[in-house]
N, C-alpha and C positions, 0 to 999 in steps of 0.2 A: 557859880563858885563863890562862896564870901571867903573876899582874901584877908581880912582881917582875924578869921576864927584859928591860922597858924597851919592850918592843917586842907589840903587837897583830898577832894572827895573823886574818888576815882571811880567809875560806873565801866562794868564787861561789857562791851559789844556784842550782841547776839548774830548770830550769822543768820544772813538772807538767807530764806528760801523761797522757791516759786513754784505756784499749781499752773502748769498748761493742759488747756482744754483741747484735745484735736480733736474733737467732733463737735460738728456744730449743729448737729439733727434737724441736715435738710438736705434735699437731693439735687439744688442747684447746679451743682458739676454735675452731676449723671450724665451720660455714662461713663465720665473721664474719672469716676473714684469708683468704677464697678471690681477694679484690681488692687486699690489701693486707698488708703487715706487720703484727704485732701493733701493735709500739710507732709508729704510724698509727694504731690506735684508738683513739679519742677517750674520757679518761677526765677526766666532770664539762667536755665538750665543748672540750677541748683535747687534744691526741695525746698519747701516752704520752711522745716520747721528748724533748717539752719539758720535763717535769719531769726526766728525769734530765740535760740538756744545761742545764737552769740549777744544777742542784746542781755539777755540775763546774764552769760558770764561776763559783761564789759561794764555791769551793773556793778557784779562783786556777788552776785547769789553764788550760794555754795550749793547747795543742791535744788533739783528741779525735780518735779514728779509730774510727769507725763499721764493724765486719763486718757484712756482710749477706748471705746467699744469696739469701732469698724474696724476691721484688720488690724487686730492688736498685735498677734503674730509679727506682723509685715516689719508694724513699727520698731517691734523689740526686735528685730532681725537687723534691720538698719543700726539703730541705735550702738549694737553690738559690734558692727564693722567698722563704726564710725570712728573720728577721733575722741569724744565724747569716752568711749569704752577704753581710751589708752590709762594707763596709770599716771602719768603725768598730768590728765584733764584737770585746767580748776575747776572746772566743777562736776558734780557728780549727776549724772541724770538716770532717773529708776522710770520704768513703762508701766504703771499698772491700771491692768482690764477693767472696765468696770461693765461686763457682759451684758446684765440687767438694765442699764441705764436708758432712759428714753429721753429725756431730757439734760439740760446743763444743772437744774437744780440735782435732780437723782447722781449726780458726776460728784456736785459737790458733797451730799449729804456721804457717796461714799469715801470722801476725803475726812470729812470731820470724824466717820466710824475709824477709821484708823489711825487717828491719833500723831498725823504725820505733822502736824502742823500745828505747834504749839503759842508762837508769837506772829507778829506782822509778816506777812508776806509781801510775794507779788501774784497778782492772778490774771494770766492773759488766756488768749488762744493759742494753738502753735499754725497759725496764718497771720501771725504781728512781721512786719516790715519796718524795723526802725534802725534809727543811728545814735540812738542816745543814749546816755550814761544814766539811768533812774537813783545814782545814789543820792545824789542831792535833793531829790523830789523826795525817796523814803526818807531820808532826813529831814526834813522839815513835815512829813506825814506823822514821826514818831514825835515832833517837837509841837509841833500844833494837837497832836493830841492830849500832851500832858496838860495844855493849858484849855484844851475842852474833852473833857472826859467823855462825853459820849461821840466823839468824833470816832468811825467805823469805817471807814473809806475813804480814798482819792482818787477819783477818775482821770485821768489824763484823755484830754479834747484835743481836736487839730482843729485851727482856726484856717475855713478856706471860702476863698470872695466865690458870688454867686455863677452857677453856671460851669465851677470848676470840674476837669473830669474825674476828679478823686470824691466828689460830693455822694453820699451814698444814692443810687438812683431807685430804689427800693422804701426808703424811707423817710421820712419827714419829721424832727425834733426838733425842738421851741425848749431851750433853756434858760430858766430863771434864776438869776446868778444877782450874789449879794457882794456888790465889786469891793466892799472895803475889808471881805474877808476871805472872798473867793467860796464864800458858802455856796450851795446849790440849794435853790429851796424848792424849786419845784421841777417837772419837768413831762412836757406833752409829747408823746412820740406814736405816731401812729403810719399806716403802709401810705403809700401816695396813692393806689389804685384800691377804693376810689379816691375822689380827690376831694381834703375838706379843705375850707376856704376861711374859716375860721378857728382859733386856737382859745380856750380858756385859763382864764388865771384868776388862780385862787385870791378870793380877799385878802385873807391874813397875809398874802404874798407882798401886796402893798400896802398894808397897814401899819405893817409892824416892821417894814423899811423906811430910812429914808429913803433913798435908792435903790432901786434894783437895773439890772441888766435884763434885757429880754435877746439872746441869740440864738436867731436861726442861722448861722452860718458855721455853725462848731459840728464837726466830725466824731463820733467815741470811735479812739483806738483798738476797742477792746484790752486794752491795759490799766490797770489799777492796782492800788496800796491796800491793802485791806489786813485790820485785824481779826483774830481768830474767831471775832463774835459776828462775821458773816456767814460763817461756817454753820456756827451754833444756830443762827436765824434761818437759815437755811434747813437744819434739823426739824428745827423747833415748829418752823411752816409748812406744810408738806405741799401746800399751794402755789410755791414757788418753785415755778419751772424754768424763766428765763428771765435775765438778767435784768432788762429794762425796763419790760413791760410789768413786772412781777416784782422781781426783789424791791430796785430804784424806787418804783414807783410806788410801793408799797411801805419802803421805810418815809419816804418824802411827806406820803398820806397819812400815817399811822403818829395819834396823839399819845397813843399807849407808848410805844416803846420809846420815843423820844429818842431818836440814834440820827446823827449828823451826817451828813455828804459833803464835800469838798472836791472843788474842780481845778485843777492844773489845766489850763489851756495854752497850746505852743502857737507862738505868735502872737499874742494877747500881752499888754502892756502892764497886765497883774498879776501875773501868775506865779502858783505855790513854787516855792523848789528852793533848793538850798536850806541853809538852818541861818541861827544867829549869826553867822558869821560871814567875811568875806564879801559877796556883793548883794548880800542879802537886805530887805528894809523889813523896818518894822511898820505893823497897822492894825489897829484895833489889837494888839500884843500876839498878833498872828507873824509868820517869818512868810517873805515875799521874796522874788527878784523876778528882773524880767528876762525869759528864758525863748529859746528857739530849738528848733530842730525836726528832725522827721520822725512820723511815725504813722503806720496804717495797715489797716484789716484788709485781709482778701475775703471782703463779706459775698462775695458773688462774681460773676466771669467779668463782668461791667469795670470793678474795680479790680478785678485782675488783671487785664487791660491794660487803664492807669496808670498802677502800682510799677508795673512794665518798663511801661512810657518813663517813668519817676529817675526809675534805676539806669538804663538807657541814657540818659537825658544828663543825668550825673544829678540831679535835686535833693539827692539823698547822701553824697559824696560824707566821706570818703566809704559807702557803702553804694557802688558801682562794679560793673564786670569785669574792668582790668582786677578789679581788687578783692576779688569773692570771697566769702567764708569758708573757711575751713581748706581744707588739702584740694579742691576743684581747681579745673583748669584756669589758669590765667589768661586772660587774653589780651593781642596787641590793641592800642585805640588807635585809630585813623581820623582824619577831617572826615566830618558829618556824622561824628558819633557811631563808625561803625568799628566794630570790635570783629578781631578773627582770632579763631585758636590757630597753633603755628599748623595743625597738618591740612587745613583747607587746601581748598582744590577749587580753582575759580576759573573755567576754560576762557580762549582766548577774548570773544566777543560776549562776554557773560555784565551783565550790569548789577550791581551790587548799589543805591544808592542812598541812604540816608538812614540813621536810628533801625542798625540793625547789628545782629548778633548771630553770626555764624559758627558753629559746634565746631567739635573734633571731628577732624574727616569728613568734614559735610563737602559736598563736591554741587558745584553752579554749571550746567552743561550752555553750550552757547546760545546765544539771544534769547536767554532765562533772565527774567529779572529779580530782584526780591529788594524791598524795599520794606521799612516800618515793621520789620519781623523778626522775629527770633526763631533760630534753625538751631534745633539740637544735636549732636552726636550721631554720625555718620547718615546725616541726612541726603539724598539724593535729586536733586530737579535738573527733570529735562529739557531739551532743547524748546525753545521756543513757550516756556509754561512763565507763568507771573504767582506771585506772591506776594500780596501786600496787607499790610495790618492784620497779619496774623501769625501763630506760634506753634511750631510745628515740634513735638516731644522727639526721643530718641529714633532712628532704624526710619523713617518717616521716604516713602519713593511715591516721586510726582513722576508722570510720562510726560510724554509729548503733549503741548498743546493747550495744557490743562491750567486753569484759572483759581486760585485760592484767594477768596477775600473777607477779609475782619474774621477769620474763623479761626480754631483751635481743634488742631490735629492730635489726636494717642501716637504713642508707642508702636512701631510696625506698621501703620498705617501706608494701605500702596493706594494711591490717584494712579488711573488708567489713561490713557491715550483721551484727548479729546473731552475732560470732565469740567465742568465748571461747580464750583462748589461756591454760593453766595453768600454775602453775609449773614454773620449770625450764629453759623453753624458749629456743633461741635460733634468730632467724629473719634470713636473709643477707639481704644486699641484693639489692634487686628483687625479691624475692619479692612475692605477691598471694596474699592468703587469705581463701576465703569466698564467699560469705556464707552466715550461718545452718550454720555449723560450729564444731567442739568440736575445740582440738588437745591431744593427751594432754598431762600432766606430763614433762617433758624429751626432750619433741621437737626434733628439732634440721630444720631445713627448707632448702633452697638452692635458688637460681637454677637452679646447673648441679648436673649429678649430680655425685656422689661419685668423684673419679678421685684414686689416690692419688698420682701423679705432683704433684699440685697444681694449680694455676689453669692454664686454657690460658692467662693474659698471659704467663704469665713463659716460654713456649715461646717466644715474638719475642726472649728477652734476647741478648743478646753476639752477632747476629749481623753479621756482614762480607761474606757472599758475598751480591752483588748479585742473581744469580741466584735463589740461596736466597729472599731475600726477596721476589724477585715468584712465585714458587712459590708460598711460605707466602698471599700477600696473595688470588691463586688459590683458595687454600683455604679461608682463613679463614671467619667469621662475624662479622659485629658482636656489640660487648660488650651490645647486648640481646637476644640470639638466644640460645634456649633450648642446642644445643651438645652435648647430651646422649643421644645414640644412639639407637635404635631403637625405644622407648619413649614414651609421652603423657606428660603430667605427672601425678603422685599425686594422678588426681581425689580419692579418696577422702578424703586426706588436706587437700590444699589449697581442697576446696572444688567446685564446677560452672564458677567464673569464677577459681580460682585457678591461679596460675600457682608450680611451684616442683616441688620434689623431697626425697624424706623422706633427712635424712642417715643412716649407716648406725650407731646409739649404740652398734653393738658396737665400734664401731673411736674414738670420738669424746667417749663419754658418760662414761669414765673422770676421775674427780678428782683428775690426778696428773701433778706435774711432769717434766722428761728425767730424773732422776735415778732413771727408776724400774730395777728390775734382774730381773724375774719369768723365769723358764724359760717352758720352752714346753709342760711339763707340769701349770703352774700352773691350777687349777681353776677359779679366776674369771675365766668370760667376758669381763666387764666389761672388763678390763686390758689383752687381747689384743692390743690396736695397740699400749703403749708400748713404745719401742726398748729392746730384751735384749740383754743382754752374758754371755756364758756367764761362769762365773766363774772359770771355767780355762781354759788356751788349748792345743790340742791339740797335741803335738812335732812339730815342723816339721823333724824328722832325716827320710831316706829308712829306709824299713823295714827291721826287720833282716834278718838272712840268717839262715833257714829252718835252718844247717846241714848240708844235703842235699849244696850245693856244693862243692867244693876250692877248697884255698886259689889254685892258677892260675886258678882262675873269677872268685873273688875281686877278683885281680889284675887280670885281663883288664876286668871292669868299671870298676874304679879307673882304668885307663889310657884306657878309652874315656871318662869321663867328663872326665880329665883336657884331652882335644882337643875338649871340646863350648865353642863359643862361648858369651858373655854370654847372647845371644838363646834360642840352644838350651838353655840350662844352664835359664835362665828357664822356656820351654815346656817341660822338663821336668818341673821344680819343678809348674807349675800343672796338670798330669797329676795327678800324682801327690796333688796337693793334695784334687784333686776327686774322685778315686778314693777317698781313702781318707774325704773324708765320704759318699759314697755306700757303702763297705762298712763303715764304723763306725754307717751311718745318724745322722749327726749332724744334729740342726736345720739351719733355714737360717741363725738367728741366728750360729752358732756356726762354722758353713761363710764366714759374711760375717767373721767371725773372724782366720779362718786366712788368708783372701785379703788382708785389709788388712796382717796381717803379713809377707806373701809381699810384697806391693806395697811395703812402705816397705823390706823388704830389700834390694830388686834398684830401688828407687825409680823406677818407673814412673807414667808420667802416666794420666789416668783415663781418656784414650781408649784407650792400651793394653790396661789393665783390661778394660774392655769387649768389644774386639776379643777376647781370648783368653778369658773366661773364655765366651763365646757360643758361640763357637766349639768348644771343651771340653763345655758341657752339652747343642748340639747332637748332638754324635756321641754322648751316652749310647743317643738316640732308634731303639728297636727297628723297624726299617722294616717284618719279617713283621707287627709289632700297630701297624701307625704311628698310625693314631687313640685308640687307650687309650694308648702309648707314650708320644706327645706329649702328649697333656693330662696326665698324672701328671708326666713331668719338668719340663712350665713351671710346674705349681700348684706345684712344691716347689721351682724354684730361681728362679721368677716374680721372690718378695722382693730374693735378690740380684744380682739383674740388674737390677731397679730403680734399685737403689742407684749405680749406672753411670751412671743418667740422668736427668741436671738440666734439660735443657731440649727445643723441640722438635729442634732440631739433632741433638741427641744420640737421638732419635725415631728422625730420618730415618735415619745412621747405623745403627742398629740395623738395621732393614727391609733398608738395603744388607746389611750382614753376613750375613743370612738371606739375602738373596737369590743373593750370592756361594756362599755353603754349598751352598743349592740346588743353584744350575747348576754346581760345579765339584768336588764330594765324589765321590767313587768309588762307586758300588757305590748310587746313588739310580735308576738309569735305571729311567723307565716311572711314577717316582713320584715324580718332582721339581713338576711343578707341583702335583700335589695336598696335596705336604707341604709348598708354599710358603706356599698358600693356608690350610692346615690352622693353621702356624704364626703367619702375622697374623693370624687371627681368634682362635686363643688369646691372645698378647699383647694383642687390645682387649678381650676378652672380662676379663682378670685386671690392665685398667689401668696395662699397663707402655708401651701406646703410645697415643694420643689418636686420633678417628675424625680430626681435621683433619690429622694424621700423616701415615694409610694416605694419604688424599687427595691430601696435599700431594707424598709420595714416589712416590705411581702419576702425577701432571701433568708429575713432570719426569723419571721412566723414559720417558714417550714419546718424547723426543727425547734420549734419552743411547745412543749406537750400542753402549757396551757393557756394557748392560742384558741380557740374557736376555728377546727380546719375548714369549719363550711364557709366559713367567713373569709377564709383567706384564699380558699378553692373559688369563689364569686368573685374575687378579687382577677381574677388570672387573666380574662381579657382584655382587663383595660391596665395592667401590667404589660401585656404582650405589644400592645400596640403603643406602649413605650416604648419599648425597645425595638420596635420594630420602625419607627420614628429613626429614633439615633441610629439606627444601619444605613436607613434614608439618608440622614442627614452627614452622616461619614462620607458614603457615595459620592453624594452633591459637590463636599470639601473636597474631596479628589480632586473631582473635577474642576472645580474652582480653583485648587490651588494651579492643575498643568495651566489652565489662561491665566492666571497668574504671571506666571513662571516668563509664559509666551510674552507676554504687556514687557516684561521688565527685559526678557531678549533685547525686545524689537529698543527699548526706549535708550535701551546703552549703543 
């Protein structure tokens, strides 16, 4: 302000707003988000995504806009009940779907198509854990921008000494920090498994410093400042899929676009925050102060753990259990940091002893111990059972005898007489296990089996046709029906009276957040499910010419392609696409690659997608070898046709397509039903379509007149033995539930 010119310049405040991310597209909880979103799971029995919805309103954000693909329903259900939906909320929070999305980039590109977002934001996850106030930090993010104009972000760091248990144990980051501005210049981050023992750094990094910082001991929050032009870059790339690996790393590399990073690190004796004023300094004409406080990602179960520990512990004060968010129970504290809600119930000879958190009504039967645990809302442990370092959700009944260690319990969950359950383990909701069994070290257990499509709920989402939905209701199963195909439940595993299904840790059991980037020739198993990104993307030019031809040949191509329509030009395009990953033999990761580039080129919607690219890996299908033919071409482009399909609609679709192809491809006669039939049972076979699917698409081919009936009459017995499955498997849950029933007599 120049006070000499007479006159005060008076600048509007814009009001904060915030993008929270709830999906972090990866299946590290599985099966404990097969019912719900992550940030729904209750952490120290509050949900995840109250803690980051009260750090924005104590920010001062005026509205939050919630992405969600996976159980978006669920979220907007809560969100509704919540205080959040009263009229008095400061702040406003809106839920919307983004159905399509596979990644966090496709989350944001749907944010910047709508237009929500017109100045600085904040962009977290809703798995942030913090206690801070960010107005001071966008303040000084909005003032350090005026004075470097291509400044586009401020990550906010937690500074934590080596060995800490909040350290992420999944990954590994080396930050190159320019300490007299808090610049970020560079930054190496790659999985720990396997393990590199070396980090590079770019010359310019120290050429064109005096100083640099190199820290490997900085944490990313997952929180950060960012103006609208990450959105836009986001648009503008269609390459970027996730955050660090992708965007960061990309802006940091990239000579072209010339766009800044800046680092707030808490703990760190430089860090951004604040403005001109106050306790703020000045440096290099940047605004500085040195700032503290809490803040952290529930990137993985490891650091859900932690995070646990943190809030327990009080490290995050005044953001601890006596003092919970929002309208949740309050609870008393006691010596040794243990917190009770008033209606427990702790029998006479019951031991309750250190960093622990007992629900509403949770009841401690005698010489039960529980120690290092969090018991949720009307928890119940038996006589003589143990529980320690572990977190036990809602309804949760242990028997007699029975051993819980470092694991994480669902919703409903009954331990039988005599079960030991070891570390590591994490067991879904409604699960039953036992009695008189031992479950290995990092078992993972479910309800329902393993489908990687996700939860059958989220199959009902977004749908409109009336029809549709008494089809599906046709099909369905109640949410306590096993659901799970042709199969008993994993006696062996769960027990003689257990009800459940062993999850599969090759796909699940990995320590690592979306950021991970492994090929597909990488040697540890373990890894195998996280989402890969080749790290080059193959030219998207049509082939060259061989040479062979003349240059009128030449011509003649050029002018015929010149009269092919948008459409034609397209199905061209995606020929050739897929052709050339099938004779370069490219992964499927890499082949999902090339499609999503092709798709933002010519910007098609994801039902298109679907339709053509099904259509394309159908016709690879050698019909002289049709049973080895088909099962080698769906196990290999299985993945990317997954990725097509978000819900059951998108199921039934599918099934049409195949079924179209069927009845109207040239050159199938005499073996169209059988390669009908062949084709939906590989797709349920490799989880690209639900048994409630086939079901639900074979009740309303009977009455659609332009169905192909032979096709859907060849269809009939491996429908029947669907269903004739799920009678089985009703049966079974009877039964299961009377021992059940018996376990919990005997255990009161």
């Amino acid at each position: 302000m120049d006070t000499g010119s007479g006159s005060t310049k008076v600048e509007e405040k814009e009001e904060l707003k915030a993008v929270v991310l709830a999906d972090t597209f990866d299946e590290l909880f599985q099966p404990m988000t097969q019912n719900r979103p992550r940030s729904l799971l209750p952490l120290c029995n509050v949900p995840m995504i109250e803690y980051t919805l009260e750090m924005l309103a104590l920010s001062g954000v005026v509205e939050a806009f919630i992405m969600c693909k996976a159980h978006a329903d669920k979220l907007t259900a809560y969100i509704k009940q919540s205080q959040w939906a009263r009229g008095h909320a400061q702040m406003k929070v809106f839920v919307r779907s983004v159905r399509h999305a596979t990644t966090i980039g496709d989350a944001l590109r749907a944010v910047d198509e709508s237009s929500a977002i017109m100045t600085d934001f904040v962009l977290c996850t809703g798995i942030v854990v913090s206690n801070m106030n960010l107005s001071k930090i966008v303040a000084a993010h909005v003032a350090n921008k005026k004075r470097d104009s291509n400044h586009i972000m401020t990550m906010l760091l937690q500074e934590t000494t080596p060995g800490h248990r909040r350290q992420v144990k999944s990954d590994e980051s080396v930050y190159f920090i320019d300490p007299s501005s808090s610049r970020l210049l560079a930054l190496n981050s790659h999985a720990t498994v396997p393990r590199v023992r070396t980090t590079v750094i770019p010359p310019e990094v120290i050429t064109a410093h005096a100083e640099v910082e190199v820290r490997a001991d900085l944490t990313d929050t997952c929180v950060a400042i960012c103006t609208p032009d990450v959105l836009a870059l986001f648009t503008e790339n269609f390459d970027y899929h996730i955050m660090r690996r992708d965007f960061i790393h990309g802006i940091l590399e990239s000579d072209i676009l010339g766009k800044t990073i800046y680092a707030h690190v808490l703990g760190g004796s430089n860090s951004i925050a604040g403005d001109s004023d106050g306790d703020a300094m000045a440096g290099e004409g940047l605004a500085f102060v040195s700032h503290s406080g809490y803040a952290a990602c529930v990137t993985d179960t490891s650091a859900y753990d932690a995070i646990s520990r943190d809030l327990i512990g009080r490290w995050a004060y005044p953001l601890c259990p006596d003092n919970n968010p929002g309208s949740y129970e309050a609870y008393s504290y006691s010596r040794g940091a243990v917190y009770k809600a008033s209606s427990v119930r702790l029998d006479r000879e019951s031991r309750v002893e250190h960093h622990v958190i007992l629900g509403a009504s949770a009841r401690v039967a005698s010489q039960a111990t529980i120690a290092d645990s969090v018991l949720g809302a009307r928890c119940s442990i038996g006589e003589h059972s143990s529980i320690r370092g572990s977190h036990l959700f809602g309804d949760v009944r242990v028997g007699r005898n029975a051993s819980v260690e470092s694991s994480v319990l669902g919703e409903r969950v009954t331990i039988l007489d005599n079960v030991i359950i070891e570390r590591g383990c994490l067991i879904g909701d409604d699960v039953t296990v036992g009695p008189n069994v031992r479950v290995p070290a990092f078992t993972r257990i479910a309800r329902r089996r393993m489908r990687k499509m996700g939860s059958p709920e989220s199959m009902h989402d977004d749908s409109d046709d009336d029809e549709e939905e008494s089809v599906w209701a046709d099909a369905e199963r109640t949410e306590s029906d096993p659901m799970d195909g042709l199969d008993q439940f994993d006696r062996q595993a769960v027990g003689a009276e257990g009800v459940g299904y062993v999850w599969d840790n090759a796909v699940a059991d990995a320590g690592s957040d979306a950021d991970s980037d492994y090929s597909d020739d990488d040697t540890d198993q373990r890894l195998r499910h996280l989402h890969t990104l080749g790290s080059t993307m193959a030219d998207a030019a049509y082939p060259e010419s061989d040479g062979d031809g003349s240059a009128d040949e030449d011509d003649d191509d050029a002018d015929e392609l010149a009269h092919l329509s948008p459409q034609e030009e397209f199905e061209r395009e995606l020929y050739l696409t897929i052709k050339r990953a099938c004779d370069d033999n490219l992964s499927a990761s890499k082949a999902s690659l090339e499609l999503k580039s092709l798709r933002m080129s010519y910007n098609k919607e994801q039902d298109e997608m679907r339709v053509g690219v099904v259509q394309e890996v159908l016709r690879i299908i050698d019909i002289d070898a049709l049973a080895d033919s088909a099962s080698r071409t769906l196990r290999r482009w299985g993945p990317v046709i997954a990725e097509y399909i978000a819900d059951g609609r998108d199921q039934l679709d599918l099934v049409d397509i195949v079924e179209r192809h069927c009845a109207e491809e040239h050159g199938l006669d005499g073996v169209r039903a059988k390669l009908f039939v062949r084709l939906v049972y590989l797709m349920y076979q490799l989880d690209i379509v639900e048994d409630v699917a086939v079901v639900a698409w074979h009740n309303r081919a009977l009455k659609k007149a332009d169905v192909d009936q032979e096709l859907v009459r060849a269809l009939e017995p491996f429908v029947d033995g669907l269903n004739e499955s799920d009678d089985s498997d009703d049966e079974s849950d009877d039964g299961s539930d009377d021992g059940t029933e018996e376990g919990s007599d005997e255990s009161e």
